[in-house]
Structure formats: structure tokens, C-alpha cells
C-alpha positions in Angstrom: 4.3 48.0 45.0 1.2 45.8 46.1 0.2 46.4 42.4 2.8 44.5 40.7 3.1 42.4 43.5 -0.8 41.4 42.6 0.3 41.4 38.9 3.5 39.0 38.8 1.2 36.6 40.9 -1.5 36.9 38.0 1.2 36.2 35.7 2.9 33.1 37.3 -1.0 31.5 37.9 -1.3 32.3 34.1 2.1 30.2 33.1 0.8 27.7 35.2 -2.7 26.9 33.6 -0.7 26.8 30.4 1.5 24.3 31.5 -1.0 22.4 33.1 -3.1 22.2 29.1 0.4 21.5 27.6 -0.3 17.6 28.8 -1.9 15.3 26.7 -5.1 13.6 27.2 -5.3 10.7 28.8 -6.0 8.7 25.6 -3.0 10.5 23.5 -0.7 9.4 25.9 -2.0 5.9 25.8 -1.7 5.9 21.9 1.7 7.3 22.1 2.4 4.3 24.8 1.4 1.9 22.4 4.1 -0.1 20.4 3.9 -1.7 16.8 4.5 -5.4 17.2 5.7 -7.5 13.9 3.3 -10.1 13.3 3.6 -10.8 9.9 6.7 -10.9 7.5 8.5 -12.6 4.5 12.6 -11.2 4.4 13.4 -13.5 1.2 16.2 -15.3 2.9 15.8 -18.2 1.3 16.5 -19.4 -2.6 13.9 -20.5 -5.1 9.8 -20.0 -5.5 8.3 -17.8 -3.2 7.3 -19.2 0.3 4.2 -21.6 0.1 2.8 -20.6 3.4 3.4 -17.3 3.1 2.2 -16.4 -0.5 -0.5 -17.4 -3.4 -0.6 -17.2 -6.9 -3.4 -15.7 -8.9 -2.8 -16.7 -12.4 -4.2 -16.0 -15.9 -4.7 -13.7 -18.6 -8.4 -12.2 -18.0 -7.3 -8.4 -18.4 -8.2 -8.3 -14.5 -10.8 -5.8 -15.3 -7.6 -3.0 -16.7 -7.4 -4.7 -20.0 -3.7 -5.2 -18.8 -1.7 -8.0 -21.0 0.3 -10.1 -19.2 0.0 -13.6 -17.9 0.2 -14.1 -14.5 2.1 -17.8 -13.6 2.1 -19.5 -11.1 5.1 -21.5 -9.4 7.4 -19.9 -12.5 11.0 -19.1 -11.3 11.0 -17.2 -15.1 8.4 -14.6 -13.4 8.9 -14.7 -9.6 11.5 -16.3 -6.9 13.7 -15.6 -4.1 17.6 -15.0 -4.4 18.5 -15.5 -0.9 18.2 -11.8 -0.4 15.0 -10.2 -2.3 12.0 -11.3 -4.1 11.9 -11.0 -7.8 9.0 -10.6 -9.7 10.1 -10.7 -13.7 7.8 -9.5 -16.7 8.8 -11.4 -19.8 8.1 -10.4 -23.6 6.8 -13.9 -23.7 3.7 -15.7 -25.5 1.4 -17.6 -22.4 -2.3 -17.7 -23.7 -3.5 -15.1 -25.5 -1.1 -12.8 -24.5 2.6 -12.1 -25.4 3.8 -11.1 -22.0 4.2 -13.5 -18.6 4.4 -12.1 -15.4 3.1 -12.7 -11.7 1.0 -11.7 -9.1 1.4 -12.8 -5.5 -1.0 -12.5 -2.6 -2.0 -13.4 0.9 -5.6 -14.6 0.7 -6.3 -17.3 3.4 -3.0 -17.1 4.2 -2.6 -13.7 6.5 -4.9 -10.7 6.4 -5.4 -8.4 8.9 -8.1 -5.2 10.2 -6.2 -2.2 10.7 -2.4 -2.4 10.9 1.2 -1.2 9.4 2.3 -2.6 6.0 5.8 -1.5 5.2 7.3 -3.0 1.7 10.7 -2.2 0.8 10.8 -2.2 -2.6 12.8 -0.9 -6.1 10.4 -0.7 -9.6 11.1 -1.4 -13.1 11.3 1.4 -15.5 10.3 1.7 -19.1 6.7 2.1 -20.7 4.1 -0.2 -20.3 5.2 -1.4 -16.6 2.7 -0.9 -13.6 3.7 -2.3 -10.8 1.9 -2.3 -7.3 1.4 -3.0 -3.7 -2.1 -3.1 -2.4 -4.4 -4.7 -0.4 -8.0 -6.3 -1.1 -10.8 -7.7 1.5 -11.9 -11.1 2.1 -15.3 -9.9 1.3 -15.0 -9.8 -2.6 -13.2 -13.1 -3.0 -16.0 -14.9 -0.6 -18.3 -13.3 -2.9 -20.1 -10.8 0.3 -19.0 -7.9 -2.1 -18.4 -6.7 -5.5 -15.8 -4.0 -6.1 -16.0 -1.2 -6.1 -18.4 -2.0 -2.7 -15.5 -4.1 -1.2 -13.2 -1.7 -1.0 -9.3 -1.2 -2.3 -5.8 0.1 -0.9 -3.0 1.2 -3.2 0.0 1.5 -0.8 2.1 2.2 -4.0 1.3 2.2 -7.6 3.5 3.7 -10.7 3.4 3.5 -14.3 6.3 3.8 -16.9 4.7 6.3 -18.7 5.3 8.9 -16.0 8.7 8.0 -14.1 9.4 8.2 -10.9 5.5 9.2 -10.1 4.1 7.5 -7.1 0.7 7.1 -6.5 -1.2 6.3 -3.2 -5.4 5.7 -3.6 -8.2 4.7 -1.9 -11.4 3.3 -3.8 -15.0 3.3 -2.6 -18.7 2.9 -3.7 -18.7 6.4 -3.9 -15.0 7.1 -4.3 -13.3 5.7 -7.1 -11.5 5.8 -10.3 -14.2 4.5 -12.5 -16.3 7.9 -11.2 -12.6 9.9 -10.8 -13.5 10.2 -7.3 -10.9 8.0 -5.6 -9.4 9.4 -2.7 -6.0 9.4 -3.9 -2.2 11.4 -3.9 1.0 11.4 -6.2 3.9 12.8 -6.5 7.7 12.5 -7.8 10.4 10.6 -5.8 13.5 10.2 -6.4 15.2 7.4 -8.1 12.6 5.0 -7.7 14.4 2.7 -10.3 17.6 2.8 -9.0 17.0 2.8 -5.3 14.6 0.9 -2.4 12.3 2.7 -0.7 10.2 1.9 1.6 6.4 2.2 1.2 4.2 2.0 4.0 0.4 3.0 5.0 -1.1 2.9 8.3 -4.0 2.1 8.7 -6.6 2.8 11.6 -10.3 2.7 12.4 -10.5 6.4 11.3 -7.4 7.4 9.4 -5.0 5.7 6.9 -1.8 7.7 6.7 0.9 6.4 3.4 4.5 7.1 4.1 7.8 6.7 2.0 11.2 6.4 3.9 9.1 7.1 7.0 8.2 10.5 5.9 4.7 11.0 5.1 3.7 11.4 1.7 -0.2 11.4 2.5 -3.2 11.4 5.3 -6.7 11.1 4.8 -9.5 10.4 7.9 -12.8 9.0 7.5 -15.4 11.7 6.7 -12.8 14.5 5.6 -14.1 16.8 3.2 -17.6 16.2 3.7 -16.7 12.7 2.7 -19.9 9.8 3.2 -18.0 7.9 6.5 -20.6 4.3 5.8 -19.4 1.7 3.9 -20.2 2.9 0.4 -17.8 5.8 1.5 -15.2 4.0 3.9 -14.9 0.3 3.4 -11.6 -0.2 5.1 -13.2 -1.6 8.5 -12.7 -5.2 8.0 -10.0 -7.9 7.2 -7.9 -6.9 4.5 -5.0 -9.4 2.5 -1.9 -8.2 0.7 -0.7 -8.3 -3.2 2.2 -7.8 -4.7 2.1 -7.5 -8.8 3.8 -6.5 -12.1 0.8 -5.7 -14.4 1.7 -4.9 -17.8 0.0 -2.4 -20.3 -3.7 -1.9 -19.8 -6.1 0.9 -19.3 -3.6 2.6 -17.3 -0.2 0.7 -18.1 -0.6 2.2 -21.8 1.7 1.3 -24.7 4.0 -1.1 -23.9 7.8 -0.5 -25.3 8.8 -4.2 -26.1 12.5 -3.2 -25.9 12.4 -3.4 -22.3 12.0 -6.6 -21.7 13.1 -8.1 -18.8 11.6 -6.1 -16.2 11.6 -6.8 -13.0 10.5 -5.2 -8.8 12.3 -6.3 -6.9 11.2 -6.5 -2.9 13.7 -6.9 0.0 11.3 -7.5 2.7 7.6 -6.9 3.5 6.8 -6.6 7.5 3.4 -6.4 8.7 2.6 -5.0 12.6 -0.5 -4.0 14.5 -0.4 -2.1 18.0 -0.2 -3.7 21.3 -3.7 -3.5 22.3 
């Protein structure tokens, strides 16, 4: 009797010490106390060119380093604008320049950038080959001149091409990681009805982590130094302001053949909502 007396006491000491390392550290129960607050957005409820203090223009027909083919314009409600609801941003078959295509590219450059944060873009693509749209993120550091790419630094938060529909591509690019070397720290996969439907593509983006969700259901995670990864900046650039871009490219290294029957094409965006945590 004094034996399992002794031995349900053992027992009930042992439940306890596990329920006592059940709780979370101190610092993960800060981080899960810690709210996203908005503090950056554009909802398109207005009607006409995209919002002046809110959005830039980058505009020509340089290739951009892709040998893509369109013409970017600037203040054309052809190639982007606001219905009142969502953002439109329309590829043309259309000669500008050199090239036989118009379309347009729209950033935040001087305007908002941020160090670490959660980007969340609703968006629906265009189909058909030749398209490439994209959401992504560049630093102050290679407009300034501080930085060349691929030094600076780059974050695809979404990226598809026509040529393989409904394939969704998330990448990181580096110094040492990129897809110049095909090193880029990168994930894709097919979702459904990316044409038809919005989703909602969104990376977040800490001092060691960035972590790229669709629908709020992660599609992938990557950490600083994973893998064996180098963790400095030729390895992991992403520890410094960062602006947002918003394009429609058009053939190009990537992009491909371009099927000219396809023309208008358009991605559309409902909103875009920026937040960083409370502290």
C-alpha cells in the first residue's frame, strides 16, 4: 500500500513538471501579445489615375534588365487607374518607343517603405502567354545608388508567368542567392483559379524570417541562415527599408513568347494593406 501510495505521488509530481514546461517563454507570449497595426494602405475607392501620394510611376522601355517588351507609362488611364473599387493595371498590344506593347509599373519609392512588416495584396492575374505579372519589394539602397542588385537585395511576394498557369512563385535574391547563379531562395506551386478569382498574397517579414502566405495559409518559410545559408548581407539583405511595386511585365527572359491574341490584359488589385507590430 505505501508503495503505490509513493508511486501515484511520483506520478502526479511528474504531470505537474509537464504542465509547468507546457507555458511559453516569456518572449513567446510577448510576440503572441503583439498586434499587427495598418499603417499603410491604398483600397481604390476612388475613380481615375492612381493616387499621387500614394504611388509613382517608373516609365520606359529599357528591357529592365529581363529583356521584357513593354512600355511602362506614366499617368495613362489606357495602362493603369482606379474604378472606384480596384486598381487596374492594362497591357496593351500597342506601339510606345521601341516596343509594340504599353503597360505600367507602380511603386512606392519616397513615398512609403518600411523595415520589416506585413504586405497583404489582394489581387486577380491576367492569363495568356507572354504576361508576368508581380508584387515585390526593392530597397532604397539601389535607387540612392548605396547598392547594385543583386547586393541590394529583392522580394517577390508573388510572381507568375502565362506560360505556366496558375503557378505561383515566391523568391528571395541575394549576393549569393539568386537567379542569375539559380540560387535564389525561392518556392512555387499551383493555385487554384488565379485568373478567375482574388487571392490574397502576403509575406511577413521579420529580422530573421520571412514567411509568404496565400488566403492566410502559408505557402512558404524561410529563416536567415537555414540550410547552411551565409546570414551577412551578401546572403540576407532584407534588414533595411524596403518600398513596394506593383507591375505587368510583358515577354522577356522569363515572360517568353508573347501570344498577341490576348491583348487586353489586365491584374487587377482590390486593395494593398501594409502593418508592422505594436512594438
Amino acid at each position: 500500500m505505501k508503495r503505490n501510495i509513493i508511486f501515484q505521488i511520483v506520478i502526479l509530481l511528474i504531470f505537474i513538471s509537464l504542465g509547468c514546461n507546457r507555458t511559453a517563454p516569456k518572449n513567446q507570449q510577448k510576440e503572441d501579445n503583439e498586434t499587427w497595426n495598418l499603417v499603410w494602405s491604398d483600397e481604390f475607392n476612388y475613380k481615375g489615375l492612381p493616387d499621387s501620394t500614394k504611388w509613382n510611376y517608373e516609365t520606359g522601355d529599357n528591357g529592365w534588365g529581363n529583356n521584357e517588351k513593354e512600355y511602362y507609362m506614366e499617368k495613362s488611364l489606357e495602362n493603369s487607374y482606379s474604378d472606384g473599387d480596384k486598381l487596374h493595371i492594362v497591357a496593351l498590344h500597342k506601339d510606345m518607343g521601341h516596343s509594340n506593347y504599353t503597360s505600367a509599373k507602380l511603386n512606392t519609392y519616397q513615398i512609403f517603405s518600411l523595415q520589416y512588416g506585413k504586405i497583404e495584396v489582394m489581387a486577380k492575374l491576367p492569363a495568356g502567354k507572354g504576361t508576368w505579372p508581380a508584387i515585390w519589394m526593392l530597397p532604397e539602397s539601389l535607387i540612392n545608388g548605396t547598392e547594385e542588385w543583386p547586393l541590394c537585395g529583392e522580394i517577390d511576394i508573388m510572381e507568375h508567368v502565362g506560360k505556366n498557369p496558375g503557378f505561383i512563385h515566391v523568391s528571395l535574391h541575394s549576393k549569393l542567392y539568386n537567379h542569375v547563379l539559380n540560387t535564389q531562395i525561392t518556392h512555387f506551386e499551383k493555385i487554384q483559379d488565379v485568373f478567375g478569382t482574388f487571392h490574397k498574397y502576403s509575406v511577413e517579414w521579420s529580422k530573421d524570417s520571412m514567411v509568404f502566405n496565400i488566403d492566410d495559409k502559408l505557402f512558404y518559410a524561410t529563416k536567415k541562415g537555414e540550410d547552411g545559408r551565409i546570414s551577412t548581407n551578401e546572403g540576407w539583405p532584407f534588414d533595411k527599408p524596403y518600398y513596394l511595386i506593383l507591375n505587368l511585365a510583358i515577354g522577356g527572359n522569363w515572360g517568353g513568347e508573347i501570344d498577341d491574341s490576348i491583348f487586353p490584359v489586365e491584374m487587377q488589385v482590390d486593395y494593398v494593406r501594409i502593418y508592422q507590430k505594436n512594438n
